[in-house]
MARTORTOR-854298 format. One record per residue (C-alpha): x, y, z; residue in one letter. Coordinates in steps of 0.05 Angstrom, whole numbers, plus 32768, in hexadecimal, padded with zeros to 4 digits. Last residue first. Layout:
XYZa
...
This chain:
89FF8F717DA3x
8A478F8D7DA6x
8A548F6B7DF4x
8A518F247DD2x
8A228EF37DC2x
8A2A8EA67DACx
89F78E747DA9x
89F48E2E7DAEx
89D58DF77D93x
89C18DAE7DA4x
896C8DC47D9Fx
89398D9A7DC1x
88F98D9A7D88x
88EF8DB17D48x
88D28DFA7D52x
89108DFF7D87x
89138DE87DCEx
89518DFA7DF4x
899D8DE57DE6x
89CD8E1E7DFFx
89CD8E6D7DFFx
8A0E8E917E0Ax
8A278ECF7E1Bx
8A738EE97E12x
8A9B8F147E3Bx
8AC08EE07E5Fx
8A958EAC7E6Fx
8A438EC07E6Ex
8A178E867E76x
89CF8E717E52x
899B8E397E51x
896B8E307E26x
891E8E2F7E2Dx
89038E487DF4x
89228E557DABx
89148E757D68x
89448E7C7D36x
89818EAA7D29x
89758ED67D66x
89578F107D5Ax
89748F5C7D4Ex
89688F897D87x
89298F9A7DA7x
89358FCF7DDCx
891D8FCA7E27x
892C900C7E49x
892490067E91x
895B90357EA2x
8996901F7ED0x
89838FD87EBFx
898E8FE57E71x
89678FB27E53x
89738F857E0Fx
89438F657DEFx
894C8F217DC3x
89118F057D9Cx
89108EC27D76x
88CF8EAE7D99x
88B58E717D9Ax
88648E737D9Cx
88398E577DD8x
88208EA07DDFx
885C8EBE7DE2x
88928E8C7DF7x
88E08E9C7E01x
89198EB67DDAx
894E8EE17DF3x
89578F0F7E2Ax
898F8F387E36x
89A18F5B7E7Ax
89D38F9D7E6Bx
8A108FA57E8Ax
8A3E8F8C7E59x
8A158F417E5Bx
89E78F317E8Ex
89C48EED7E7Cx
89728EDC7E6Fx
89498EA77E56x
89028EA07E3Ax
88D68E737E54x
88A08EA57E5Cx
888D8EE57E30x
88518F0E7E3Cx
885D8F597E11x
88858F977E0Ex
């Protein structure tokens, strides 16, 4: 629904996730979810902080987002999501 770069994106239960990103310079803590058979982008509940940037892999069932840049600097986290989000 609006501009968003550096954001980051992995296929999880049939359904392509994106998370974080830039919107105007700003981290975003956003994560969509779209149904590639439809189109339908739906906002579902954000991330726990904000984060651009990061990497992410899918191993058996479950998503996750690594590192990235945070609001203070490189982030050492990771994030889990599964197939309920």
């Amino acid at each position: 629904p609006h501009g968003l770069v550096h954001g980051t994106a992995l296929g999880l239960g049939g359904q392509l996730l994106i998370l974080g990103g830039r919107t105007s310079g700003q981290l975003q803590d956003e994560l969509w979810r779209l149904d590639p058979a439809t189109g339908a982008v739906v906002a579902l509940d954000p991330l726990p902080y904000a984060v651009s940037d990061a990497a992410s892999a899918v191993v058996d069932g479950v998503g996750y987002l690594f590192g990235g840049e945070g609001s203070g600097g490189l982030l050492s986290s990771i994030i889990s999501l599964t197939e309920a989000v």
